[in-house]
C-alpha positions, -999 to 999 in steps of 0.1 A, spaced: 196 -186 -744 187 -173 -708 157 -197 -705 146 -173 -671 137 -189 -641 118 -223 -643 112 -234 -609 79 -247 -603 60 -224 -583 23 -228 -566 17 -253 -541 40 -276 -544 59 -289 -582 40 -264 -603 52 -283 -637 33 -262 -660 45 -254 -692 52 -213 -687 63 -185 -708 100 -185 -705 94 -225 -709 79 -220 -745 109 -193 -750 133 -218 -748 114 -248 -769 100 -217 -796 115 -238 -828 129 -205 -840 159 -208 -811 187 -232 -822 188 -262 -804 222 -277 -793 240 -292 -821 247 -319 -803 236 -342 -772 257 -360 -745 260 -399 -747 233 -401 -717 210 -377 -734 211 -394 -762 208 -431 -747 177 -416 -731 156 -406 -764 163 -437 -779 152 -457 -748 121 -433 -755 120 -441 -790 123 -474 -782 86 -475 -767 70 -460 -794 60 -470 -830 81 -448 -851 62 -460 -884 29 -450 -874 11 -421 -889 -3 -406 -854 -3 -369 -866 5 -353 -834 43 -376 -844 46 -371 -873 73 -341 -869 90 -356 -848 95 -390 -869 103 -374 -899 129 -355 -880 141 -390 -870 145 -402 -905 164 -379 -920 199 -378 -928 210 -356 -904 183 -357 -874 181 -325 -851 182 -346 -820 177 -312 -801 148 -310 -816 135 -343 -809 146 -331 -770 125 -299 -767 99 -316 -780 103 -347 -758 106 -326 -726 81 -308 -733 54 -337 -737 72 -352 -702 65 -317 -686 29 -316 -690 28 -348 -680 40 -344 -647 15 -314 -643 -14 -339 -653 4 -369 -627 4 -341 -600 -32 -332 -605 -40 -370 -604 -21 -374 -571 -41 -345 -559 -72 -359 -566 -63 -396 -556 -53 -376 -520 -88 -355 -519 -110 -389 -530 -126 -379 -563 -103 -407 -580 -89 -442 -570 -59 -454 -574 -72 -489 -588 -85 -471 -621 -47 -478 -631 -48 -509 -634 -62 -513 -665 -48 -501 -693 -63 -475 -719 -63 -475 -757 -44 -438 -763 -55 -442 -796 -90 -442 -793 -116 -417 -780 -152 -419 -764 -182 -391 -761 -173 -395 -721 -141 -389 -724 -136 -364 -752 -162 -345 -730 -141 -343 -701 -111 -334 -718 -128 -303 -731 -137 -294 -698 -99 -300 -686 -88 -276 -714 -103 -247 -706 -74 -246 -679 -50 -219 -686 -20 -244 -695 -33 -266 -718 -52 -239 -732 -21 -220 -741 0 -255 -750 -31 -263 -778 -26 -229 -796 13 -230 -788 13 -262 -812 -7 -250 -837 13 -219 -844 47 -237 -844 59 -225 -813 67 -261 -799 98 -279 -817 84 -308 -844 50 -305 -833 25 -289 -857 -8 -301 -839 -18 -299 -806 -10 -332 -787 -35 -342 -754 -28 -376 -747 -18 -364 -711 -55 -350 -705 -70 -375 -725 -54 -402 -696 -66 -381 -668 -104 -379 -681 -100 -410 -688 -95 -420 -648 -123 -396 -643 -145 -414 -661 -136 -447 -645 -139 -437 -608 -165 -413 -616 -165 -373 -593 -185 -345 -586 -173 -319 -615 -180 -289 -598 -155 -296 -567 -131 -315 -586 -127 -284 -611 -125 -263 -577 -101 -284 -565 -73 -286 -598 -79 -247 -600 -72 -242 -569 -36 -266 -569 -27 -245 -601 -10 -276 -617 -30 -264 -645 -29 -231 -644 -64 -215 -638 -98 -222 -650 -106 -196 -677 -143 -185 -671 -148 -175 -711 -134 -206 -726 -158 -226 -696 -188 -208 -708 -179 -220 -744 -176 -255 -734 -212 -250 -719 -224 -237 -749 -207 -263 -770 -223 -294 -744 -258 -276 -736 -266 -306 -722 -241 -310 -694 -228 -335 -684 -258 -353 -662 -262 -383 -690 -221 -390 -688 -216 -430 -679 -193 -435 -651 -174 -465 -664 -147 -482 -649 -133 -495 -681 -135 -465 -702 -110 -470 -732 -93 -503 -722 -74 -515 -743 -93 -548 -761 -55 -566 -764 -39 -579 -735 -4 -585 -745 24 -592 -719 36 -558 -713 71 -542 -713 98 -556 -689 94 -520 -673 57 -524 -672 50 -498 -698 28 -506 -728 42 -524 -758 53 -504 -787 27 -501 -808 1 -490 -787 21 -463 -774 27 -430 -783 61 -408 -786 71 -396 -749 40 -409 -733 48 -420 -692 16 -419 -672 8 -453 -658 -16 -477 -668 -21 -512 -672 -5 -521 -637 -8 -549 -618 -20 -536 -578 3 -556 -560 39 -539 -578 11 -506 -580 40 -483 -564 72 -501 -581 58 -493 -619 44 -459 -604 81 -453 -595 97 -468 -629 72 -442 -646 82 -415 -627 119 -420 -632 117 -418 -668 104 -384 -665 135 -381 -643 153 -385 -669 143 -367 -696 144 -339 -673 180 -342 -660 194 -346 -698 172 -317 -712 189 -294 -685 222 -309 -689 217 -303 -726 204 -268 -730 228 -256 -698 202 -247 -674 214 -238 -643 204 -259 -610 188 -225 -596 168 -222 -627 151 -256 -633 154 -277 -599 148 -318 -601 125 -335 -587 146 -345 -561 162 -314 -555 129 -300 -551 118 -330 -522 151 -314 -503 139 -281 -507 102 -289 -493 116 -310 -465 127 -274 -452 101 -256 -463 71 -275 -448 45 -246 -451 51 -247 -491 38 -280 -488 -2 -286 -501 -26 -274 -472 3 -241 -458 7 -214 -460 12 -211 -502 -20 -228 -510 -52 -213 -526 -81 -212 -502 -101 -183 -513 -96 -187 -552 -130 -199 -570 -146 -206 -602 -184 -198 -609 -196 -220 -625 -227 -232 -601 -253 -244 -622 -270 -277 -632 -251 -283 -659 -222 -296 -641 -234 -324 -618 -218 -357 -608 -205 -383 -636 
């Protein structure tokens, strides 16, 4: 299939999950019938951090895929890049906000229960989705459209409330801010006048926290530094749980593994270098193209949200 051009676009890595993107992962095109050594080392090693006997709905395709006699391993590899794409969307909106000061880096360092929820967070991860990408990814899901998954899956903005919450941020320019970057696509003014309606009460009474969902175990983590096993989920990469001093080594090791999902997926499904460019590929490009960089030429200065009222105060 001719998956049309993929390169991120926007600011800088625009890693959203676009049209031509769901074209190629709709589960009604055949997947490769079969996978390359490396591509396949790299699932496993991704399989490997996750509890494949847990009955986490938003998995449950893709384990059952992985138990059957003959497992669509394609499949299991649209599926897996396509949870690693929005993550790096979510990481780059994260960096963005790190870089402008609504978050701090040290909210990473403790780690967050993915499978649990609180009223702060679950609020802020309503207010995330009414960006244009997840949005579209939620309803994507729920029709089908995304290989082995058959319910939407937001672990990836349920991490970055989560930081939110902990370093606490004034809503109204933070929101400018991510609409502006486009990491997320745009702020959809209906669907934030329904989350207004659906939270008439704002946001004034939300706790900042610095240990929103940490995790209550503290078992040694991974060699890697990622979480253990079974408190992870299926694909899952975003940091947590790190120790300051090694802060940017783990950051890296995280980073890499959505490296490699991404090289394999496009060595897999024969994507062409000028169609889906690596992160690495893309620092070259950016080293000679300095006024695509965040803050030229490319940026967004004039694009704005209304949303000016006092139900969107600080946390």
């Amino acid at each position: 299939m001719e998956p049309g051009n993929l390169q991120r676009q926007g600011s800088a890595r625009h890693s959203t999950t676009e049209q031509v993107m769901l074209d190629l992962l709709r589960s009604d095109s055949n997947p490769p019938a079969s996978l390359t050594q490396t591509a396949k080392a790299v699932i496993d090693f991704e399989l490997s951090k996750c509890d494949t006997r847990s009955g986490f709905r938003p998995e449950l395709g893709v384990y059952n895929e992985l138990f059957k006699k003959s497992t669509n391993w394609g499949a299991i590899l649209r599926n897996l890049y396509w949870r690693a794409r929005r993550q790096s969307a979510v990481w780059d909106v994260f960096e963005l906000l790190v870089m402008k000061g609504f978050i701090s880096p040290s909210c990473l360092t403790i780690s967050v229960d993915l499978m649990s929820m609180t009223r702060e967070t679950g609020i802020i991860t309503s207010l995330l989705n009414c960006f244009s990408t997840p949005y579209h990814d939620m309803y994507a899901a729920d029709r089908g459209d995304i290989p082995l998954q058959s319910t939407s899956w937001n672990a990836d903005t349920q991490w970055l409330a989560t930081m939110i919450v902990r370093s606490g941020a004034e809503l109204e320019k933070l929101l400018d801010t991510i609409h502006a970057s486009r990491f997320l696509g745009e702020c959809l003014p209906e669907e934030l006048e329904l989350f207004k309606k659906m939270h008439p009460e704002g946001t004034a009474n939300l706790l900042l926290n610095p240990r929103e969902r940490e995790r209550e175990r503290h078992e040694r983590p991974c060699a890697d530094y990622s979480i253990m096993p079974k408190d992870n989920i299926f694909g899952f990469w975003l940091p947590h749980g790190l120790r300051s001093e090694t802060l940017s080594t783990h950051i890296y090791q995280c980073k890499e593994r959505f490296n490699n999902i991404e090289r394999v997926f496009r060595e897999v499904e024969c994507i062409s270098k000028d169609k889906l460019w690596l992160e690495a590929e893309q620092a070259d490009f950016f080293d000679q193209n300095q006024g695509l960089l965040p803050g030229g030429d490319n940026d967004y200065p004039d694009i704005n949200i209304e949303y000016h009222d006092s139900n969107l105060p600080c946390i």
